[in-house]
N, CA, C and O atoms as a GROMACS GRO file, in nm:
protein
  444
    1UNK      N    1   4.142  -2.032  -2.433
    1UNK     CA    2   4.268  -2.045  -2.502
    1UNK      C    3   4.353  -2.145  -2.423
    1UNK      O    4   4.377  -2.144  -2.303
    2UNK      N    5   4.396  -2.238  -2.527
    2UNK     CA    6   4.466  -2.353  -2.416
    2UNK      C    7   4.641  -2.258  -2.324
    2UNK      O    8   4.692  -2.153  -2.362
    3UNK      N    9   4.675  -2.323  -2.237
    3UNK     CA   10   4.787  -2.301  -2.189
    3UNK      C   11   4.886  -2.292  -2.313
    3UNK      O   12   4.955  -2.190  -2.317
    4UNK      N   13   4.903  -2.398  -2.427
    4UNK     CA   14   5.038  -2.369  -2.512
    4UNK      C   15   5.036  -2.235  -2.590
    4UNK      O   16   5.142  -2.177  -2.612
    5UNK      N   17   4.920  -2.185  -2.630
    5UNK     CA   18   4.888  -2.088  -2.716
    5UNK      C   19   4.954  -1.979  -2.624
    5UNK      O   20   5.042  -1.895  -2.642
    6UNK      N   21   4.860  -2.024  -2.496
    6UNK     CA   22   4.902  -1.881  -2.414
    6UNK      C   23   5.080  -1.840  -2.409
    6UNK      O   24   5.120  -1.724  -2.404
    7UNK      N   25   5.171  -1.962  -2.413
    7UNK     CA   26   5.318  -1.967  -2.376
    7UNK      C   27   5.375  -1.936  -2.521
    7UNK      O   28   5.479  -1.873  -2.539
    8UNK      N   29   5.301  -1.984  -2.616
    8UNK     CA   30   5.380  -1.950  -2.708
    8UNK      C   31   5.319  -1.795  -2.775
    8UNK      O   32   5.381  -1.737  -2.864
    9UNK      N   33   5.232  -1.759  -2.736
    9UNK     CA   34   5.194  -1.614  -2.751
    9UNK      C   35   5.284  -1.524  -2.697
    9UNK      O   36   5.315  -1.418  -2.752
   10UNK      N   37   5.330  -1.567  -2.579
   10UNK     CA   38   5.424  -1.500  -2.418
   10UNK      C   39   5.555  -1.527  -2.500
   10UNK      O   40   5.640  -1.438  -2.499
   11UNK      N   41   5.573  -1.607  -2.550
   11UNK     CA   42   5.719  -1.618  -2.652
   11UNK      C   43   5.754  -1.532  -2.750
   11UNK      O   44   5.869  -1.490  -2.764
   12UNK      N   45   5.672  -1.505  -2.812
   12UNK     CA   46   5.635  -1.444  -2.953
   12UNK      C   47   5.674  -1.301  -2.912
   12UNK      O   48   5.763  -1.224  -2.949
   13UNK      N   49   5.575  -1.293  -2.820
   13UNK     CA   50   5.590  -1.104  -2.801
   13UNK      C   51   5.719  -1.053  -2.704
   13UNK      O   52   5.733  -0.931  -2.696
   14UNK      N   53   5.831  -1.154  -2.616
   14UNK     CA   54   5.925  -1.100  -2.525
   14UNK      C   55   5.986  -1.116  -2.677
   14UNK      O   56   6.009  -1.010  -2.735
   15UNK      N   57   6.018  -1.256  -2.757
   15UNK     CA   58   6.097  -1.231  -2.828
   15UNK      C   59   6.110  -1.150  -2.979
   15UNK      O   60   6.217  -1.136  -3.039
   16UNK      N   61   5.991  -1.104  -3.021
   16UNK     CA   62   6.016  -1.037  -3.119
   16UNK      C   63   6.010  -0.830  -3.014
   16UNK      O   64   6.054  -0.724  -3.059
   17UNK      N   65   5.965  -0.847  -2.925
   17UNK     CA   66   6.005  -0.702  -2.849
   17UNK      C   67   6.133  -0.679  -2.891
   17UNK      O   68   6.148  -0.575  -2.956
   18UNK      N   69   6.259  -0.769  -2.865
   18UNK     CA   70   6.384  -0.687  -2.880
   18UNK      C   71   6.441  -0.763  -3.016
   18UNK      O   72   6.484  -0.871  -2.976
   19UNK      N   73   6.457  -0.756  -3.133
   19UNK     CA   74   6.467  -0.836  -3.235
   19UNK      C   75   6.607  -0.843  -3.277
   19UNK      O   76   6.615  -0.942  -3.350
   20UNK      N   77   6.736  -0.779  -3.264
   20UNK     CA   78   6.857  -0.809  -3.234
   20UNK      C   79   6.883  -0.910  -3.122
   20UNK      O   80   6.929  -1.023  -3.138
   21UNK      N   81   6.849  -0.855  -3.010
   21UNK     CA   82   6.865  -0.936  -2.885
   21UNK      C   83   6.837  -1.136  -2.883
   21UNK      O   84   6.895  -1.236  -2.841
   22UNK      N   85   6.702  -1.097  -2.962
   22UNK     CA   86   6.627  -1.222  -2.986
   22UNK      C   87   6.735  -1.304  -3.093
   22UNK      O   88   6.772  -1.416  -3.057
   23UNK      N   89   6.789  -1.250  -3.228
   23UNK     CA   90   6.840  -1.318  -3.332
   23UNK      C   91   7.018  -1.366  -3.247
   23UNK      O   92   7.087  -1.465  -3.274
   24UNK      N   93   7.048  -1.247  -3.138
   24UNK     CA   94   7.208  -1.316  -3.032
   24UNK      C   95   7.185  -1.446  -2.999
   24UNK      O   96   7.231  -1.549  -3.049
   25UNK      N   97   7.098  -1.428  -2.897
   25UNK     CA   98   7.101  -1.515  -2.814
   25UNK      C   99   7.050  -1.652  -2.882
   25UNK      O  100   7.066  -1.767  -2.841
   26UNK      N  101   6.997  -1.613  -2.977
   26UNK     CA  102   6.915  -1.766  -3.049
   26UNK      C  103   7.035  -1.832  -3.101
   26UNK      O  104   7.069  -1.948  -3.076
   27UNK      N  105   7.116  -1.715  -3.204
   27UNK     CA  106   7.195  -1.799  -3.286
   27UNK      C  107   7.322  -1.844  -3.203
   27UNK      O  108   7.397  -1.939  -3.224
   28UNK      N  109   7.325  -1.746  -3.100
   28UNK     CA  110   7.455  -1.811  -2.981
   28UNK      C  111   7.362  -1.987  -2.939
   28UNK      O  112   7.420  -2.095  -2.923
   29UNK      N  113   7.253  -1.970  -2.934
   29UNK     CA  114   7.194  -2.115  -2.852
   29UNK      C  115   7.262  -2.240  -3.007
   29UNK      O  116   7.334  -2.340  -3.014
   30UNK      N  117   7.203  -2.176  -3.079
   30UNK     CA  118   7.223  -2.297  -3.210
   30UNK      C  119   7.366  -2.278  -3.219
   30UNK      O  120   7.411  -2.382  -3.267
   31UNK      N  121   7.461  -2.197  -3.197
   31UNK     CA  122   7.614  -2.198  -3.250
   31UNK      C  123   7.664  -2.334  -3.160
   31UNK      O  124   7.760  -2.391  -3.211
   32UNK      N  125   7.621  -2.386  -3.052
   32UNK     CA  126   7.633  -2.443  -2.960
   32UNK      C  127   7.630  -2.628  -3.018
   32UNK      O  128   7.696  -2.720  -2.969
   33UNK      N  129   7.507  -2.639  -3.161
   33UNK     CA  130   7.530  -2.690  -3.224
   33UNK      C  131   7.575  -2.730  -3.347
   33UNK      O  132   7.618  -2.835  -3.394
   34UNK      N  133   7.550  -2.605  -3.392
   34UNK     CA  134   7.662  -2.625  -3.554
   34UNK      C  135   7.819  -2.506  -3.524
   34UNK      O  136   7.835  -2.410  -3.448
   35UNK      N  137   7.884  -2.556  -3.599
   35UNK     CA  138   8.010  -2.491  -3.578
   35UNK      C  139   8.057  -2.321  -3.669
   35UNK      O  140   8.148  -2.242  -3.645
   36UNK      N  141   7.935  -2.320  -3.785
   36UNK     CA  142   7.940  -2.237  -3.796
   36UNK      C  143   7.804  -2.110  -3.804
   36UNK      O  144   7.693  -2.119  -3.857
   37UNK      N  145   7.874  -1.987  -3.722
   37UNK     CA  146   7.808  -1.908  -3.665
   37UNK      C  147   7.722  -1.795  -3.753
   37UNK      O  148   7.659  -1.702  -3.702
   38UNK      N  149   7.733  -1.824  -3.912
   38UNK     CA  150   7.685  -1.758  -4.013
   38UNK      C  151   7.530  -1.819  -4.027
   38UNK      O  152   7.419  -1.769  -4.047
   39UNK      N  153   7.584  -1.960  -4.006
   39UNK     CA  154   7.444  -2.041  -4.023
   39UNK      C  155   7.379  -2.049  -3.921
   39UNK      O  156   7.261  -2.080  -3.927
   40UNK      N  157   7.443  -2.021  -3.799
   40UNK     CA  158   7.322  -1.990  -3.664
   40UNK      C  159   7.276  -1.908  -3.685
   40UNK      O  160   7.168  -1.908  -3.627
   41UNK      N  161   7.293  -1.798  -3.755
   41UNK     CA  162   7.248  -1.632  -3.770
   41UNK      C  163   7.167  -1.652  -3.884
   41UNK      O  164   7.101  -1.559  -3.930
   42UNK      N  165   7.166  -1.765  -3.934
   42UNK     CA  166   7.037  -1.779  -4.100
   42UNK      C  167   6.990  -1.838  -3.970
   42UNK      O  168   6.968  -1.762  -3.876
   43UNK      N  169   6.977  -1.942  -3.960
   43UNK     CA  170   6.863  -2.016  -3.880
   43UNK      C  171   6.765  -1.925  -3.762
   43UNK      O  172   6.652  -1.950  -3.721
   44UNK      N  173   6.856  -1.812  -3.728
   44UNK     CA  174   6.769  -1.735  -3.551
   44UNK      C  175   6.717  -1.689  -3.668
   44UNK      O  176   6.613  -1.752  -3.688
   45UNK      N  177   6.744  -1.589  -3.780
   45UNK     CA  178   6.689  -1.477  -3.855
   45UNK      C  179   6.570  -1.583  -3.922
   45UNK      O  180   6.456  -1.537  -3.924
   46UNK      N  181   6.589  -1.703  -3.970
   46UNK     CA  182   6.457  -1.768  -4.034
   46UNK      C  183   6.369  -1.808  -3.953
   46UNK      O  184   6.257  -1.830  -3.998
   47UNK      N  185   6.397  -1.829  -3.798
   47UNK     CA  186   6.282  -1.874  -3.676
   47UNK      C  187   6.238  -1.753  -3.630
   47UNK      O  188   6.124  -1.770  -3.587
   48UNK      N  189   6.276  -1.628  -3.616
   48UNK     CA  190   6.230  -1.520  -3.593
   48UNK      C  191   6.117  -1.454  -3.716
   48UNK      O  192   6.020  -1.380  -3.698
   49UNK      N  193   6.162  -1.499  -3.817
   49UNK     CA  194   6.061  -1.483  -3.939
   49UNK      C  195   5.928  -1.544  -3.905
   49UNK      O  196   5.828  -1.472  -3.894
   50UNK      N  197   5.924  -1.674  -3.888
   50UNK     CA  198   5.869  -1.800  -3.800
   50UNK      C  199   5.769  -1.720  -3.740
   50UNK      O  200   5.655  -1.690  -3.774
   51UNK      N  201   5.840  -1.694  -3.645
   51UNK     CA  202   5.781  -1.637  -3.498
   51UNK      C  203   5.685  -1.553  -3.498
   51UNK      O  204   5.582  -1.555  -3.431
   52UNK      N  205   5.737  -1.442  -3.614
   52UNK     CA  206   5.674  -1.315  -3.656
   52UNK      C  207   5.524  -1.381  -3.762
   52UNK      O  208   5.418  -1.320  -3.744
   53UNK      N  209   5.521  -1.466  -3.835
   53UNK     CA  210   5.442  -1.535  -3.885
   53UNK      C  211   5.291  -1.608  -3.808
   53UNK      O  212   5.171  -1.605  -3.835
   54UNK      N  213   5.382  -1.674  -3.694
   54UNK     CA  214   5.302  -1.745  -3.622
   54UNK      C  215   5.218  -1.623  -3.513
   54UNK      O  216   5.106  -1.650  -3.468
   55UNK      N  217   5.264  -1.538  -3.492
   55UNK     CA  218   5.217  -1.397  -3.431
   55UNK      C  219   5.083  -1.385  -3.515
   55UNK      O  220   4.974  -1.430  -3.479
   56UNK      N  221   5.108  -1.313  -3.638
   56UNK     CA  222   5.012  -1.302  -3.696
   56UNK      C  223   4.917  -1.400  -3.746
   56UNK      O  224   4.827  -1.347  -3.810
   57UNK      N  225   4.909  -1.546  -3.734
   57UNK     CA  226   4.803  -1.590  -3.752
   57UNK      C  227   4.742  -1.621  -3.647
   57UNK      O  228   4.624  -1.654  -3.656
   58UNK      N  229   4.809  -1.618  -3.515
   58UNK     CA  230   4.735  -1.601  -3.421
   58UNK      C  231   4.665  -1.512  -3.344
   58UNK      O  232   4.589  -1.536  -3.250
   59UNK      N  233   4.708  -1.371  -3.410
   59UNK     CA  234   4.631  -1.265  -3.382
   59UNK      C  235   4.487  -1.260  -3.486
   59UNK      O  236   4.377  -1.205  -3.477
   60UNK      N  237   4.533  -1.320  -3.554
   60UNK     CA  238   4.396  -1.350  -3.678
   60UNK      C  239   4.299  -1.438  -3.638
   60UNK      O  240   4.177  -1.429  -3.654
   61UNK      N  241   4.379  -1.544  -3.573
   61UNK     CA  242   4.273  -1.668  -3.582
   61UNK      C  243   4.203  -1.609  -3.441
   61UNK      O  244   4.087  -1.639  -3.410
   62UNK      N  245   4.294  -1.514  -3.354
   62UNK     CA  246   4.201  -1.460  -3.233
   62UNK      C  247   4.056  -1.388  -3.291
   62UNK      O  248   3.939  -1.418  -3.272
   63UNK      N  249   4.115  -1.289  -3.363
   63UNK     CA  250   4.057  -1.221  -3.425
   63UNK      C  251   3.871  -1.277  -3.472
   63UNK      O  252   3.758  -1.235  -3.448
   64UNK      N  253   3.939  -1.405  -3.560
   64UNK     CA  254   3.784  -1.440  -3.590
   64UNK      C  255   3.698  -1.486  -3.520
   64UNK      O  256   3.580  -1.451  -3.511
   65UNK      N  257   3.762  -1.581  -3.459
   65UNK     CA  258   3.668  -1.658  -3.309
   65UNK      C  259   3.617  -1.558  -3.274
   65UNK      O  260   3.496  -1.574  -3.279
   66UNK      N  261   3.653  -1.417  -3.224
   66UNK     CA  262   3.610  -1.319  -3.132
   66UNK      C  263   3.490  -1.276  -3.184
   66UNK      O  264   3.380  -1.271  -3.129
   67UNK      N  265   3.534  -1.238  -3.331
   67UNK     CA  266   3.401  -1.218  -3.416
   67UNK      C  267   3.300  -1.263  -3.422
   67UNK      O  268   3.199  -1.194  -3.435
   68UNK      N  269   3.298  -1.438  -3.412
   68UNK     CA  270   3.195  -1.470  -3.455
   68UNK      C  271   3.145  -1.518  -3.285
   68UNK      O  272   3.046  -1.585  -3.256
   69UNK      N  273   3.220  -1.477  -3.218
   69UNK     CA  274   3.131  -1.494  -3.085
   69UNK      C  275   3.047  -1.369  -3.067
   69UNK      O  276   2.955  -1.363  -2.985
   70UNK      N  277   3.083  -1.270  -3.148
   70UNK     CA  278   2.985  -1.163  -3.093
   70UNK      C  279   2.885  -1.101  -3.251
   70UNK      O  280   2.823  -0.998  -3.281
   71UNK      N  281   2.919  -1.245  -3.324
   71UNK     CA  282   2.827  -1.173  -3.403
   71UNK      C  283   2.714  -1.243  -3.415
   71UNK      O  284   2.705  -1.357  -3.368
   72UNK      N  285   2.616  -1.186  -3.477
   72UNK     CA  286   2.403  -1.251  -3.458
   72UNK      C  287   2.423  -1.324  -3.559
   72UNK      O  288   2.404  -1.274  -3.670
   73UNK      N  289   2.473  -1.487  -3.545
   73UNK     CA  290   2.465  -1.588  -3.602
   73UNK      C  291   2.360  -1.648  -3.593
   73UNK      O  292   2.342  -1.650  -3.471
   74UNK      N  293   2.210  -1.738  -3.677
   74UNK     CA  294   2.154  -1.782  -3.702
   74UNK      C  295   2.171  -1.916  -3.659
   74UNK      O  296   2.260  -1.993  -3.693
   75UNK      N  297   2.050  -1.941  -3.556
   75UNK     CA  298   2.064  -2.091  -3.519
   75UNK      C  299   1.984  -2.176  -3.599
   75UNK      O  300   1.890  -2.130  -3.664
   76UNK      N  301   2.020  -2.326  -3.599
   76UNK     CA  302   1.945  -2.430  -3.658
   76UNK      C  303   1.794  -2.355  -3.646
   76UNK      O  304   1.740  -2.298  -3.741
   77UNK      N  305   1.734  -2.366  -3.504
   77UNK     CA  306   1.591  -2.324  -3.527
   77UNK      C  307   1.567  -2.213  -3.554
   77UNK      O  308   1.451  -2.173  -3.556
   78UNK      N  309   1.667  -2.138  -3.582
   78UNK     CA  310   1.593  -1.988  -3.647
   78UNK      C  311   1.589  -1.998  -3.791
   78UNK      O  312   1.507  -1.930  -3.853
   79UNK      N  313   1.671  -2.080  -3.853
   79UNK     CA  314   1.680  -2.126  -4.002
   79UNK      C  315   1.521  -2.234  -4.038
   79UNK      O  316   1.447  -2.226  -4.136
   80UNK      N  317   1.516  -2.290  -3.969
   80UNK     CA  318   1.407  -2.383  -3.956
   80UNK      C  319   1.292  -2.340  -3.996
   80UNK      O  320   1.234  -2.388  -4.093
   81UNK      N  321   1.243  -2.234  -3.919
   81UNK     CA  322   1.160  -2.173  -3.856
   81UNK      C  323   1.118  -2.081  -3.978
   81UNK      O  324   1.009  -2.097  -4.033
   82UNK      N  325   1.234  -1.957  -4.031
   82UNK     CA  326   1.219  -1.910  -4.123
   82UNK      C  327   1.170  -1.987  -4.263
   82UNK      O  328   1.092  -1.938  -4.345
   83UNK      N  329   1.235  -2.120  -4.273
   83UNK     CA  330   1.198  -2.202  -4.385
   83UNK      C  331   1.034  -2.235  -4.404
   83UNK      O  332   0.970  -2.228  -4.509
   84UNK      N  333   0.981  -2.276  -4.261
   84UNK     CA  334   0.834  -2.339  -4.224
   84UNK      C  335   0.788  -2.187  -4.298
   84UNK      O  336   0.748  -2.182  -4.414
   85UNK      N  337   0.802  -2.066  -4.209
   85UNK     CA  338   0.715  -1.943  -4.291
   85UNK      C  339   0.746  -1.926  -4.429
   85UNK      O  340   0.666  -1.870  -4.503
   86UNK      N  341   0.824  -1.957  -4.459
   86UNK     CA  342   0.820  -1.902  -4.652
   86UNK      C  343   0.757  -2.035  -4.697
   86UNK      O  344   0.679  -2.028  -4.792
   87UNK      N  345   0.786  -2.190  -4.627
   87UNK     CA  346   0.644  -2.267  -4.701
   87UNK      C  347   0.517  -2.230  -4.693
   87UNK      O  348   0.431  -2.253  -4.778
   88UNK      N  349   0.500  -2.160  -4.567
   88UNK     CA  350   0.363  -2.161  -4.597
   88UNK      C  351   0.318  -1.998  -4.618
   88UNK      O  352   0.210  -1.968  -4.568
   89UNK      N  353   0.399  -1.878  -4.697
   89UNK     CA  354   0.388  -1.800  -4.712
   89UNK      C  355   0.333  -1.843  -4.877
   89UNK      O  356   0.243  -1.794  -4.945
   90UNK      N  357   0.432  -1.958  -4.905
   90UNK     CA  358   0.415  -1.976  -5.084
   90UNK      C  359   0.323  -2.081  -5.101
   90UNK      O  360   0.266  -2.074  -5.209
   91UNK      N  361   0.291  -2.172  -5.034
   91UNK     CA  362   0.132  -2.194  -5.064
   91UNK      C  363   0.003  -2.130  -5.033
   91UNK      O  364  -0.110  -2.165  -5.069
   92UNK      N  365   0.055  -1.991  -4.932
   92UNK     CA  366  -0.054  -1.884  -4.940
   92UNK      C  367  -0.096  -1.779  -5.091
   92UNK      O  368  -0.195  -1.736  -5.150
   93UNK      N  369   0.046  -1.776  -5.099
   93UNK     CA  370  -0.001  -1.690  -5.258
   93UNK      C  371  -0.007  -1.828  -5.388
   93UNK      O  372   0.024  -1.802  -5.504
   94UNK      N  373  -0.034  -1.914  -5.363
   94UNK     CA  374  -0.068  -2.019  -5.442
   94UNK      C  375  -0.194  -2.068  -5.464
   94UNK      O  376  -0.240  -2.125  -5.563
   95UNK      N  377  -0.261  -2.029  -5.326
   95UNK     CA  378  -0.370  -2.041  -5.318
   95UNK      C  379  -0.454  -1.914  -5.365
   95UNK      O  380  -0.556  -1.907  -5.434
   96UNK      N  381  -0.398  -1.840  -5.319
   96UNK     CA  382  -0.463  -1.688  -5.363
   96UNK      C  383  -0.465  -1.698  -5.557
   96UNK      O  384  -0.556  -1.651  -5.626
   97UNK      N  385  -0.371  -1.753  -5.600
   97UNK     CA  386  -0.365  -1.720  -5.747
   97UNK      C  387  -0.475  -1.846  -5.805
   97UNK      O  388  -0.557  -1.846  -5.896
   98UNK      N  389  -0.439  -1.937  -5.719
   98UNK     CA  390  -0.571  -2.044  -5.786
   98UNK      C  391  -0.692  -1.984  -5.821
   98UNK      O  392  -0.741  -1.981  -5.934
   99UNK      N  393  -0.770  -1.901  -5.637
   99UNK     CA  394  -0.831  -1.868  -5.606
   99UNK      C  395  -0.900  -1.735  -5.706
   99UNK      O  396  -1.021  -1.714  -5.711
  100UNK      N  397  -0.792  -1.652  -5.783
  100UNK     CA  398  -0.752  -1.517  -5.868
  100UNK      C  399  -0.837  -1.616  -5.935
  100UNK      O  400  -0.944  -1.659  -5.892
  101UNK      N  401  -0.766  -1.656  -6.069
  101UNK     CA  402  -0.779  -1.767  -6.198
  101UNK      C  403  -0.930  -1.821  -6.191
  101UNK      O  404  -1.008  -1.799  -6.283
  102UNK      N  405  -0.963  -1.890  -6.083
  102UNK     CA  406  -1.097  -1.926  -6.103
  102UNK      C  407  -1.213  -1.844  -6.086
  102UNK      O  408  -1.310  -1.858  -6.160
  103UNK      N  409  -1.208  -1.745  -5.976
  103UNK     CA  410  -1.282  -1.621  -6.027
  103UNK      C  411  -1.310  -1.551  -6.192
  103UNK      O  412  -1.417  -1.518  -6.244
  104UNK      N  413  -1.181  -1.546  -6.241
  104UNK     CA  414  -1.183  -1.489  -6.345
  104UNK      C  415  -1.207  -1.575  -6.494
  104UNK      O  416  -1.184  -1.532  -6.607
  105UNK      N  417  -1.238  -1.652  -6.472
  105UNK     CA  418  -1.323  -1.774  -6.541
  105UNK      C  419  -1.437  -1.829  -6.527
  105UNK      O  420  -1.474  -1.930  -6.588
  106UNK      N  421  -1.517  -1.753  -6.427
  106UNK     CA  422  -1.640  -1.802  -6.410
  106UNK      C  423  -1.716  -1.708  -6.503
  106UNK      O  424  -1.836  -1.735  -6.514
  107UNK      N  425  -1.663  -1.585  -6.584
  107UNK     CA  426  -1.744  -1.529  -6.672
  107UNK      C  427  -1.800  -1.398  -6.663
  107UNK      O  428  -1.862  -1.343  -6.754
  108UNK      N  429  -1.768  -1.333  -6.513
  108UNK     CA  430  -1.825  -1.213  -6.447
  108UNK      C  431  -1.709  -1.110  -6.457
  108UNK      O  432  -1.615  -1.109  -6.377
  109UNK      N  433  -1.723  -1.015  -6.571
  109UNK     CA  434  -1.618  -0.918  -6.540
  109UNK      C  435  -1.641  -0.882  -6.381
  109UNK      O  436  -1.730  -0.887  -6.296
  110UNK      N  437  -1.482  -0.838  -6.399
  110UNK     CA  438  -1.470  -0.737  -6.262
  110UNK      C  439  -1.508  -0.564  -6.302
  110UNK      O  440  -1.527  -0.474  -6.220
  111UNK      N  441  -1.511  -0.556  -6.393
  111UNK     CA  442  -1.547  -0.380  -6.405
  111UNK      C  443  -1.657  -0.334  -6.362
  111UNK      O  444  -1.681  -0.214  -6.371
   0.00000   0.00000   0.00000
């Protein structure tokens, strides 16, 4: 996991832990640039939405990587490999049915 993931993971979880605390201090940081303090309090409450968002797809996207590191994924040569045996599984019963057919045309019941 790179370093930013890790910091902004470490972000995510001090700041949605206290979620009043988090929406003060944010919208006090932005009141700093707009003058009014209704719209710092939309903006912390819509980046905290954000935040809470970006949480969960990164607990997801953890989620799958993890999965598919531990799950019995099929390599190129095991795909390969399986392919070579069913060719020559199906020109085995190809041959066998030739093999059927012309027996049974040479005129000799089987009974």
């Amino acid at each position: 996991m790179s370093l930013f993931n890790t910091l902004l993971r470490l972000g995510i979880i001090s700041g949605l832990s206290d979620r009043e605390a988090f929406v003060s201090k944010t919208s006090q940081l932005i009141e700093r640039y707009y003058d009014d303090p209704e719209a710092a309090e939309r903006i912390a409450n819509g980046l905290l939405t954000y935040l809470e968002d970006m949480k969960q797809r990164l607990n997801m996207s953890s989620a799958v990587k993890s999965s598919l590191h531990r799950a019995d994924v099929a390599t190129r040569e095991d795909i390969e490999e399986l392919h070579k045996k069913l060719e020559d599984l199906i020109t085995e019963v190809r041959k066998q049915k030739k093999e059927k057919e012309k027996n049974s045309d040479d005129g000799i019941s089987e009974n």
